[in-house]
DSSP file (Angstrom, degrees, kcal/mol; ACC not computed):
  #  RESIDUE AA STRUCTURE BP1 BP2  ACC     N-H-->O    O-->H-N    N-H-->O    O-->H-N    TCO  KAPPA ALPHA  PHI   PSI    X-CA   Y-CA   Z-CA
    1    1 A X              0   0    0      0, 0.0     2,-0.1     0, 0.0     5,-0.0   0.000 360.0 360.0 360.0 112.8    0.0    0.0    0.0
    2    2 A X     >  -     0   0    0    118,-0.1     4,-2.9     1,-0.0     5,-0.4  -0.196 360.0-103.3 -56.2 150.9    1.4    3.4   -1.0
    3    3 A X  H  > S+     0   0    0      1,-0.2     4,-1.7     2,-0.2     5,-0.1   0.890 124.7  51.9 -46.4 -44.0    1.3    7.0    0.7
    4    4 A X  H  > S+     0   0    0      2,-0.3     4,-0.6     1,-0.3    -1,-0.2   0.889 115.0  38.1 -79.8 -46.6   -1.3    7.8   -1.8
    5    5 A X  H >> S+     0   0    0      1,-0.3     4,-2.5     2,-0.2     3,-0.6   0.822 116.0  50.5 -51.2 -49.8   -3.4    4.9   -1.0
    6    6 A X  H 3X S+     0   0    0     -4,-2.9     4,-2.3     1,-0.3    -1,-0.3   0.849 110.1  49.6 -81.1 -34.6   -2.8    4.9    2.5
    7    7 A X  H 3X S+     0   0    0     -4,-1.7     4,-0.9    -5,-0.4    -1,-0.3   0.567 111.5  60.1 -97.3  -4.3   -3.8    9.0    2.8
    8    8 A X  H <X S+     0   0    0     -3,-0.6     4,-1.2    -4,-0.6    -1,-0.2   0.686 103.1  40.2 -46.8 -53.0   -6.7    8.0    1.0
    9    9 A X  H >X S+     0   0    0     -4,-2.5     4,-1.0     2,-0.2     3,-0.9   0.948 112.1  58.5 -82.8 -28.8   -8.0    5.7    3.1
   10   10 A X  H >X S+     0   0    0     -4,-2.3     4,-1.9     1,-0.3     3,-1.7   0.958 108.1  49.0 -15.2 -78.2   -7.2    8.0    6.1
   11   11 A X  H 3X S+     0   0    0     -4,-0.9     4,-1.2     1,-0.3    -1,-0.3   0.595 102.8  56.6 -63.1 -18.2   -9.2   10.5    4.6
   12   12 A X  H <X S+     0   0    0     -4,-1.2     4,-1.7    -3,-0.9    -1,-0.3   0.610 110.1  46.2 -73.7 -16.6  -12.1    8.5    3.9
   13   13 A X  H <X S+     0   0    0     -3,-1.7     4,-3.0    -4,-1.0    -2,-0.2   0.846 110.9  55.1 -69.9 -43.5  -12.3    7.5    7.8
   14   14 A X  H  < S+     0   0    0     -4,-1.9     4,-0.3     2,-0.2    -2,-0.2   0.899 118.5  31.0 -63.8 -60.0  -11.8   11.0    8.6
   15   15 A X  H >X S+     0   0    0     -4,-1.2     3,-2.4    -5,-0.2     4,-2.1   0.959 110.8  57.8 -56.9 -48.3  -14.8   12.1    6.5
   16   16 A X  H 3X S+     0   0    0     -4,-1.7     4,-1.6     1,-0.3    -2,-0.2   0.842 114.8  50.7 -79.3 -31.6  -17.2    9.0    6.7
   17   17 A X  H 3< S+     0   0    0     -4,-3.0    -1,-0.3     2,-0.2    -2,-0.2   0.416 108.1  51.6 -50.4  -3.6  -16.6   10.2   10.9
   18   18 A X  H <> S+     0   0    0     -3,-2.4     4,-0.7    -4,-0.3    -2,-0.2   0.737 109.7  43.2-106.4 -21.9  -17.4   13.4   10.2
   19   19 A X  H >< S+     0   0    0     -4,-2.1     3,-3.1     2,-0.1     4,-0.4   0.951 113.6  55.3 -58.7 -88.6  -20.8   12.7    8.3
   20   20 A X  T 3< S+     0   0    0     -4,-1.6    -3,-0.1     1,-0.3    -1,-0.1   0.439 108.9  44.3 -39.2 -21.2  -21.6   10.3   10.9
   21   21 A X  T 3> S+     0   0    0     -4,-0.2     4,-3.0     2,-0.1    -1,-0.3   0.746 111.0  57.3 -84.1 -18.1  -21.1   13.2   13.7
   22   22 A X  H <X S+     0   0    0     -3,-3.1     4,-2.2    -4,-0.7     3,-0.2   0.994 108.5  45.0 -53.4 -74.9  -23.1   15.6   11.5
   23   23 A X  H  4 S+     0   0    0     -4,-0.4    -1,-0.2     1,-0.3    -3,-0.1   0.241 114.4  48.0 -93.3   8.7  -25.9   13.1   11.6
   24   24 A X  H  > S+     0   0    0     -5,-0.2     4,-1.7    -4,-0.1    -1,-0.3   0.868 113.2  54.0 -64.3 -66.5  -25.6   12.5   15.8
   25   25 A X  H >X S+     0   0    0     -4,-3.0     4,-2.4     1,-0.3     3,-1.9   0.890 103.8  45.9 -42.1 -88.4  -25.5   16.0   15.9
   26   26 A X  H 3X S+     0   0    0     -4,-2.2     4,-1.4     2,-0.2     5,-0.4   0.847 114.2  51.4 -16.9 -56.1  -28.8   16.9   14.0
   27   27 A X  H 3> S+     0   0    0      1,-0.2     4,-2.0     2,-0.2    -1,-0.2   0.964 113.3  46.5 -63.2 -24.8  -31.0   13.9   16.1
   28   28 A X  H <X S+     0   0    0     -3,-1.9     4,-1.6    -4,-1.7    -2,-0.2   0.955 111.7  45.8 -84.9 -40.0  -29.9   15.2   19.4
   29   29 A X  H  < S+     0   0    0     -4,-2.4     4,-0.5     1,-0.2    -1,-0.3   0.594 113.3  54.0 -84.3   3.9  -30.4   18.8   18.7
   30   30 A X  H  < S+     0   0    0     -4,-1.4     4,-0.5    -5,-0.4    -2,-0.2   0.720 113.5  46.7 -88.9 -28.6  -33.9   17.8   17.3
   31   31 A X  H  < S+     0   0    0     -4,-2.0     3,-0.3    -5,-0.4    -2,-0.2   0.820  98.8  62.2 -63.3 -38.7  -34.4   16.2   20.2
   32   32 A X  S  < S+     0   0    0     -4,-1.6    -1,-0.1     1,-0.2    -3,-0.1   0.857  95.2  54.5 -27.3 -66.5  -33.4   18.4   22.8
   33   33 A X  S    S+     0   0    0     -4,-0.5    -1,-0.2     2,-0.1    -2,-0.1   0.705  88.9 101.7 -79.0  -7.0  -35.8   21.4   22.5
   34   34 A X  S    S-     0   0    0     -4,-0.5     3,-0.1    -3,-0.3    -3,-0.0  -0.268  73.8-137.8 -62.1 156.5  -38.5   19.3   22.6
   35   35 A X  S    S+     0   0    0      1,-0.1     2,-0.3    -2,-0.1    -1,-0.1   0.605  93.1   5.6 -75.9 -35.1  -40.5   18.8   25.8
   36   36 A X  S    S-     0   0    0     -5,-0.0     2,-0.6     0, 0.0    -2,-0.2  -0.917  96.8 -95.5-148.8 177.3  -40.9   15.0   25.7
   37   37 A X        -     0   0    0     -2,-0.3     2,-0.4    -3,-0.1     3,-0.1  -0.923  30.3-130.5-105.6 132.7  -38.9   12.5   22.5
   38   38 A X     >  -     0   0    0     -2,-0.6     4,-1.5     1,-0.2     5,-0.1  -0.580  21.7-164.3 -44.9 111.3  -40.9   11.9   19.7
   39   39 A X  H >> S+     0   0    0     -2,-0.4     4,-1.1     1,-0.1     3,-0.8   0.986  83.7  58.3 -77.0 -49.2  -40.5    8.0   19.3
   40   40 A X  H 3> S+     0   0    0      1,-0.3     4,-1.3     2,-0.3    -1,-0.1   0.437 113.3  34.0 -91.0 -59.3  -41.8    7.9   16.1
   41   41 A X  H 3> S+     0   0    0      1,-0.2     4,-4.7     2,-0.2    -1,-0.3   0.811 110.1  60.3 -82.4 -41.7  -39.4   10.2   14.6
   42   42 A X  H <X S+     0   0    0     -4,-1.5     4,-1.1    -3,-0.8    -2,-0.3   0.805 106.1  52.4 -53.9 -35.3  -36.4    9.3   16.7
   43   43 A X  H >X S+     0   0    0     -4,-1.1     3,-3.3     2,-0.2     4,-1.5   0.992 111.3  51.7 -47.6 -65.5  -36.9    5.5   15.1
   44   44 A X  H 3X S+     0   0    0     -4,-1.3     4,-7.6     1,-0.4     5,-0.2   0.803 110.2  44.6 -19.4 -63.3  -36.9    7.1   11.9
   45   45 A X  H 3X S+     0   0    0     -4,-4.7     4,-0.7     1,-0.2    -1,-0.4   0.476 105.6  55.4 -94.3  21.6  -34.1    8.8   12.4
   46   46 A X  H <X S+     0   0    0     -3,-3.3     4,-3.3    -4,-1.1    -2,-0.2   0.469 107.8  59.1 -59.6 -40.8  -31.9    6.0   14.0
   47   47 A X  H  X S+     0   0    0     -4,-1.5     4,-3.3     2,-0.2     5,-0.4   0.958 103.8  49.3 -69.3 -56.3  -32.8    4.2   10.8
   48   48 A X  H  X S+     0   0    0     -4,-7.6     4,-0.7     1,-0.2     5,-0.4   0.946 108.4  50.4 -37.0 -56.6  -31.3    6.8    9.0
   49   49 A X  H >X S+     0   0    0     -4,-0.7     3,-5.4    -5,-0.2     4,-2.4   0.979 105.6  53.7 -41.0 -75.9  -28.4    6.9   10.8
   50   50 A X  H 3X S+     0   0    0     -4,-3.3     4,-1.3     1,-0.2    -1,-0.2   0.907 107.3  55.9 -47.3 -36.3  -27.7    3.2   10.6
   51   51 A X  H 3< S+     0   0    0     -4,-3.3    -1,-0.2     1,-0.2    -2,-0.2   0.469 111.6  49.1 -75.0   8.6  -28.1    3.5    6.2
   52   52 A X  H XX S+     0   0    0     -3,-5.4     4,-2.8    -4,-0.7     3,-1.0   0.758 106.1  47.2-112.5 -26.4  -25.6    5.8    6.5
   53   53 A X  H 3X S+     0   0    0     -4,-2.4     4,-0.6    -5,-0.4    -2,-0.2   0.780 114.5  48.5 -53.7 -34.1  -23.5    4.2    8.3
   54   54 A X  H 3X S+     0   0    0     -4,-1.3     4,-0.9    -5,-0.5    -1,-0.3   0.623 114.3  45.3 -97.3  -8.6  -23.9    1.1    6.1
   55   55 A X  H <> S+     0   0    0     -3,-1.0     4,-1.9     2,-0.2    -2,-0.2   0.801 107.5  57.6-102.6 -24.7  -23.4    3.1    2.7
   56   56 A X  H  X S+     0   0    0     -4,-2.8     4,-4.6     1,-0.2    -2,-0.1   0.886 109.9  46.7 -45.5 -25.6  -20.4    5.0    4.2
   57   57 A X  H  X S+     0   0    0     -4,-0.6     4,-2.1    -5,-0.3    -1,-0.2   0.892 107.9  52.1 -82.1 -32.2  -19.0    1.3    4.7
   58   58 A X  H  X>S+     0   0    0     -4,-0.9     5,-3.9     2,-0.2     4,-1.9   0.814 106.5  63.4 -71.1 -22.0  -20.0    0.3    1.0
   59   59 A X  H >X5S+     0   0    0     -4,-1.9     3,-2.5     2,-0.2     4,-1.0   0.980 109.1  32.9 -43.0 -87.0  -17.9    3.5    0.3
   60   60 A X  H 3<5S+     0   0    0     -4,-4.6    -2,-0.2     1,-0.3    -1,-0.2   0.758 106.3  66.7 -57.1 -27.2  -14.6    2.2    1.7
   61   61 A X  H 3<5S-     0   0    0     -4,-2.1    -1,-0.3    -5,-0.1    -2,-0.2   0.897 118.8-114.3 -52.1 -48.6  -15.2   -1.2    0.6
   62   62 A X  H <<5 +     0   0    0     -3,-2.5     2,-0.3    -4,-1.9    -3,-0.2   0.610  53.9 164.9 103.4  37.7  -14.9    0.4   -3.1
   63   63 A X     X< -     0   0    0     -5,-3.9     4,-1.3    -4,-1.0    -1,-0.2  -0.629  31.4-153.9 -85.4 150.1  -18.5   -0.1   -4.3
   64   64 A X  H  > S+     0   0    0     -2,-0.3     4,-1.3     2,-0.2    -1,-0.2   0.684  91.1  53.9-103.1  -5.7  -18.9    1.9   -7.1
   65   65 A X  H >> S+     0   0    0      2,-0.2     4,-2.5     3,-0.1     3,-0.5   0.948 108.2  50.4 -76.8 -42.9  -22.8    2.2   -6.5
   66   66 A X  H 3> S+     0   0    0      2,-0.2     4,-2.1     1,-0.2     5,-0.2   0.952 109.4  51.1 -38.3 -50.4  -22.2    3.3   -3.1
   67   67 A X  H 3< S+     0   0    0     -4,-1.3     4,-0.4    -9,-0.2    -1,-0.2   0.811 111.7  46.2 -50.6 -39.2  -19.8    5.9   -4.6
   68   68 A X  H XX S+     0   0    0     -4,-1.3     3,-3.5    -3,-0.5     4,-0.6   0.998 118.7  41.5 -56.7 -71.5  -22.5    7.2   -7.2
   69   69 A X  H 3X S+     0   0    0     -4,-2.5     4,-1.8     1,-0.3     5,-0.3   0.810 111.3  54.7 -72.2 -47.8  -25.3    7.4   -4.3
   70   70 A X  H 3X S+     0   0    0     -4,-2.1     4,-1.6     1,-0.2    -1,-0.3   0.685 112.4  43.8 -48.7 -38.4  -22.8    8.9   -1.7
   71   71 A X  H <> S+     0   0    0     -3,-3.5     4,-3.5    -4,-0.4    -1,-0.2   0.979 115.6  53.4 -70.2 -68.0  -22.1   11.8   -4.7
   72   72 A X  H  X S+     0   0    0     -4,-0.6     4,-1.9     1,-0.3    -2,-0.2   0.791 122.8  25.1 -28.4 -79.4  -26.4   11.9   -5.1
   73   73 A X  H  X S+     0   0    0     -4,-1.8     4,-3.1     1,-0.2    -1,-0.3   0.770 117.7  54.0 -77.0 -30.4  -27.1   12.5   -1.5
   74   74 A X  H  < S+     0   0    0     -4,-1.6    -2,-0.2    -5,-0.3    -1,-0.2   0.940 112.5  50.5 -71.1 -28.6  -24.2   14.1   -0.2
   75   75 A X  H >X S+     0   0    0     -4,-3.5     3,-3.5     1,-0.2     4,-1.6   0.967 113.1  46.2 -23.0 -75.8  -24.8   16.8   -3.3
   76   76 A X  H 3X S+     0   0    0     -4,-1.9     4,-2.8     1,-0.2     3,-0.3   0.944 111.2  53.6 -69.6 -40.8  -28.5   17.2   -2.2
   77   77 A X  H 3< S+     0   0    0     -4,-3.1    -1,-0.2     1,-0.2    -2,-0.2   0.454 114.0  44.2 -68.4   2.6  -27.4   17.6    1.7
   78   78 A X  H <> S+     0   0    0     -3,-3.5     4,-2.0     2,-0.1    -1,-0.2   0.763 110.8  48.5-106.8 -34.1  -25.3   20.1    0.7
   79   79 A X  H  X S+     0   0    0     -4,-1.6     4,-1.6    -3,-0.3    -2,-0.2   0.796 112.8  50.3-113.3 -64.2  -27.4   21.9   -1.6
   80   80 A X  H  X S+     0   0    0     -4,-2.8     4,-1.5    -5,-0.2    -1,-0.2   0.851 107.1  55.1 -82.2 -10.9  -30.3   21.9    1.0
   81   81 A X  H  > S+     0   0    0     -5,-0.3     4,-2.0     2,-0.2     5,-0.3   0.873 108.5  49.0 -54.5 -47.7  -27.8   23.3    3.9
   82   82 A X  H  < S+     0   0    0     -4,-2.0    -3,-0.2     1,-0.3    -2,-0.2   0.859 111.6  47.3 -79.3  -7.3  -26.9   26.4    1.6
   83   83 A X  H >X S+     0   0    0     -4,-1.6     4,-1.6    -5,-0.2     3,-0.7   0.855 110.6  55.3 -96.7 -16.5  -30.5   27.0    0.9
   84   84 A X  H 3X S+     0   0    0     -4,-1.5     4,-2.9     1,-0.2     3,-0.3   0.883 113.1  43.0 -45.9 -50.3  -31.2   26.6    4.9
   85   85 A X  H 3< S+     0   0    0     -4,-2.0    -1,-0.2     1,-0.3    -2,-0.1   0.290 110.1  50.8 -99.3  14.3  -28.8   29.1    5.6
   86   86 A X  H <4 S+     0   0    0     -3,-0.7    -1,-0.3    -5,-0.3    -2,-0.2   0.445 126.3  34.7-108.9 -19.6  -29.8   31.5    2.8
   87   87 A X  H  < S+     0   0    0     -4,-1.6    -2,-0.2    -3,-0.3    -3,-0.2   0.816  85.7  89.9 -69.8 -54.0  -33.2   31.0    4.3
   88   88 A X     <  -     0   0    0     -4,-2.9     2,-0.8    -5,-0.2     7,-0.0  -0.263  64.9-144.6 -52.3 118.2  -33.4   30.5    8.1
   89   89 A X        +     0   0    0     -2,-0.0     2,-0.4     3,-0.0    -1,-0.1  -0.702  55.0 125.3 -93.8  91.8  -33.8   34.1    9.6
   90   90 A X  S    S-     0   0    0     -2,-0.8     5,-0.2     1,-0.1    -2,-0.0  -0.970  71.2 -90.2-141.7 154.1  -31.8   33.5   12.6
   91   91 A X    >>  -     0   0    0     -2,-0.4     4,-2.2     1,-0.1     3,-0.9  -0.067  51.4-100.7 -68.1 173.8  -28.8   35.4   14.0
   92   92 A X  H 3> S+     0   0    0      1,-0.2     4,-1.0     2,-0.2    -1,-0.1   0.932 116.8  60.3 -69.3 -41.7  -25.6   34.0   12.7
   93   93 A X  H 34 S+     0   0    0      2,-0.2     4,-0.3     1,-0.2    -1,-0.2   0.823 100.9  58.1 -65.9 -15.5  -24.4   32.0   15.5
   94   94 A X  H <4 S+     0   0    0     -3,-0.9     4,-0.5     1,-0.1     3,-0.2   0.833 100.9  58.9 -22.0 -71.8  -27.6   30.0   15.2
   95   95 A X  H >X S+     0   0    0     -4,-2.2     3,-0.8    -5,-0.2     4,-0.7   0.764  75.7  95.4 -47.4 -40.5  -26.4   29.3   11.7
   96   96 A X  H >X S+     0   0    0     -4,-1.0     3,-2.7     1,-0.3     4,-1.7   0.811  82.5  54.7 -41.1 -77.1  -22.8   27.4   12.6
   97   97 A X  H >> S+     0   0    0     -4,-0.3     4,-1.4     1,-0.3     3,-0.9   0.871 110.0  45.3 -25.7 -65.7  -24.2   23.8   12.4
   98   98 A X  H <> S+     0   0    0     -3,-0.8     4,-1.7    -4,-0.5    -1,-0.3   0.860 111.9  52.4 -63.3 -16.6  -25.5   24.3    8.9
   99   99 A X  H <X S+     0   0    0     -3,-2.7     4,-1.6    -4,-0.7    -2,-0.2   0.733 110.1  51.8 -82.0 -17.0  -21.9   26.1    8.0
  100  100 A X  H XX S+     0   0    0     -4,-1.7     4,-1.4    -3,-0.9     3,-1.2   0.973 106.9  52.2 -65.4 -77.5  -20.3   22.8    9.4
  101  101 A X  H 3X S+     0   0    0     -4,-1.4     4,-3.1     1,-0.3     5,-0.3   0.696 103.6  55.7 -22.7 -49.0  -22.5   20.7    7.2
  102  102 A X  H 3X S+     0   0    0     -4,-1.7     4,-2.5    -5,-0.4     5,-0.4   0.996 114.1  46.7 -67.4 -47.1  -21.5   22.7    4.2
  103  103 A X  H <X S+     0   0    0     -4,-1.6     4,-2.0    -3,-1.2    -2,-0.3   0.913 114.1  38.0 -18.4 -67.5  -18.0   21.8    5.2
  104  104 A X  H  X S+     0   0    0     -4,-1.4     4,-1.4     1,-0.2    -1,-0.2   0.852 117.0  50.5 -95.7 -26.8  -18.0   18.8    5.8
  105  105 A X  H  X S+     0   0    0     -4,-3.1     4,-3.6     2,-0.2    -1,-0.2   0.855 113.3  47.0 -19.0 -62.4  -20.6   17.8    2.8
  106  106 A X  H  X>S+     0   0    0     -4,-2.5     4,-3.5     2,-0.3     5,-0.5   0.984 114.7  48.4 -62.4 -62.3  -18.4   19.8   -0.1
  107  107 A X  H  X5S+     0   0    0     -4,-2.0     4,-3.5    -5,-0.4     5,-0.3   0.925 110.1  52.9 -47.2 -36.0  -15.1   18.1    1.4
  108  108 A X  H  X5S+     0   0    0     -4,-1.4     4,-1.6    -5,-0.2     5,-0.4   0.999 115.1  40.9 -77.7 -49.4  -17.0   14.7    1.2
  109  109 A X  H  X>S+     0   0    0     -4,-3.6     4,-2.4     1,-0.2     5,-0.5   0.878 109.1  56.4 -49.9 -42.0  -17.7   15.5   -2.3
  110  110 A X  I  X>S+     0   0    0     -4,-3.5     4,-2.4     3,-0.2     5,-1.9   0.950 113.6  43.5 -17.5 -72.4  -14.4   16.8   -3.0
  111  111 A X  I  <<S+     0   0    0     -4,-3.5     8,-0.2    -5,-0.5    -2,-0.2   0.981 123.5  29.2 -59.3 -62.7  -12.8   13.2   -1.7
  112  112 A X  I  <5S+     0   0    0     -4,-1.6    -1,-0.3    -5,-0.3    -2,-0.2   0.748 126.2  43.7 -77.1 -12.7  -14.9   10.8   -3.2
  113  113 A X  I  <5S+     0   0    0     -4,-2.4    -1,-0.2    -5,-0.4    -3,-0.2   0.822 135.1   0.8-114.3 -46.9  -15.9   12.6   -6.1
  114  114 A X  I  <<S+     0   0    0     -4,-2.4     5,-0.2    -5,-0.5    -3,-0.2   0.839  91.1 110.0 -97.0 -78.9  -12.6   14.1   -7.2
  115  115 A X     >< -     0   0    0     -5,-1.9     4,-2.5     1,-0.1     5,-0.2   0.351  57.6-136.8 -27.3 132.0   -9.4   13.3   -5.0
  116  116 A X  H  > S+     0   0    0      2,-0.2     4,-1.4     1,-0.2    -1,-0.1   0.712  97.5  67.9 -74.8 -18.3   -6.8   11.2   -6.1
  117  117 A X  H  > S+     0   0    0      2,-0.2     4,-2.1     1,-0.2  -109,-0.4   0.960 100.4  41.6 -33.4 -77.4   -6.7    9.7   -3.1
  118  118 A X  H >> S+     0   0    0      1,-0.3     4,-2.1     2,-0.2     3,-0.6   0.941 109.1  58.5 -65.9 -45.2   -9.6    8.1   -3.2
  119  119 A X  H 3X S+     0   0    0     -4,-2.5     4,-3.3     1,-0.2    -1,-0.3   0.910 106.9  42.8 -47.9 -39.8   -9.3    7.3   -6.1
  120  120 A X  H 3X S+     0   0    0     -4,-1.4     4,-2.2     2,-0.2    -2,-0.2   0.803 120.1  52.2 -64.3 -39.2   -6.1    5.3   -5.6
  121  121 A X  H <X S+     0   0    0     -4,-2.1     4,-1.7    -3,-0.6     5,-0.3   0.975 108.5  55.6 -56.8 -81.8   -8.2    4.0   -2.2
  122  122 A X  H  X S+     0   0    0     -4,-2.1     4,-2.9     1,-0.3    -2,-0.2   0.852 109.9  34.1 -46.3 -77.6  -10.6    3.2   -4.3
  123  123 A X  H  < S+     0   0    0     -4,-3.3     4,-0.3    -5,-0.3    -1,-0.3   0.896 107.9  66.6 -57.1 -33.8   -9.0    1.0   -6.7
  124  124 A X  H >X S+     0   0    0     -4,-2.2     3,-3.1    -3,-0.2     4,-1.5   0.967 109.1  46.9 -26.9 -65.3   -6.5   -0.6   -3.9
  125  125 A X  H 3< S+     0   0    0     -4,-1.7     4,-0.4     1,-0.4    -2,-0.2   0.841 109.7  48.6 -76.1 -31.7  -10.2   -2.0   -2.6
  126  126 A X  T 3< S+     0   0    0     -4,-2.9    -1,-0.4    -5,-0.3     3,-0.3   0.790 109.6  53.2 -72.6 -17.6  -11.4   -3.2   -6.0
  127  127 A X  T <4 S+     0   0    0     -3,-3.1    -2,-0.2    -4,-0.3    -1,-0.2   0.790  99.0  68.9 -90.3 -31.3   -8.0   -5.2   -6.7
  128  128 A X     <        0   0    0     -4,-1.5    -1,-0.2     1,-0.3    -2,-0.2   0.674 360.0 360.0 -66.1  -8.8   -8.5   -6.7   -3.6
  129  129 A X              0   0    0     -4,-0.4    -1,-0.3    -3,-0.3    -2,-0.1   0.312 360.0 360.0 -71.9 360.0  -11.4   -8.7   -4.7
């Protein structure tokens, strides 16, 4: 395994933890301000959590449909943060969670979509098959 390979996969751990705190984040502060926990919603979103967790994993494995869908949604989850915060009238410190999200969204498109890393990652995990 090569530097390239290796700083690939790095960086895909690094990210697919930084989605995965994103999407902690989000249930707990929907949860929070509430008066009592919605189960309903909290299932909901638990499932969610666990399908991202399981396409982040088809990611590093080197699935190339995970890689498409990962592009799909992380696109649209970026795309509806920057209209949230072009929307939301709330004072700017308010705002910081949805300016993380654009972070850490764009950079996850960036890697998997672009980065030679990942690419290099990426094919390492497909030879291994």
């Amino acid at each position: 395994m090569n530097e390239l390979i290796k700083l690939g996969k790095k960086r895909t751990l690094l990210i697919s933890t930084s989605i995965l705190l994103v999407s902690i984040h989000t249930i707990y502060f929907y949860h929070v301000v509430r008066p009592e926990i919605d189960s309903t919603k909290l299932i909901q979103q638990v499932i969610r959590f666990l399908l991202t967790l399981g396409l982040l994993y088809a990611v590093y494995k080197g699935k190339k449909w995970a890689k498409t869908l990962s592009l799909l949604l992380f696109s649209a989850a970026l795309l509806g943060a920057v209209i949230a915060v072009a929307t939301i009238d709330r004072p700017l410190i308010n705002k910081t969670p949805l300016f993380v999200m654009i972070f850490v969204y764009s950079t996850a498109i960036y890697h998997v979509g672009f980065s030679k890393s990942y690419k290099a990652f990426f094919n390492f995990q497909n030879e291994k098959e």
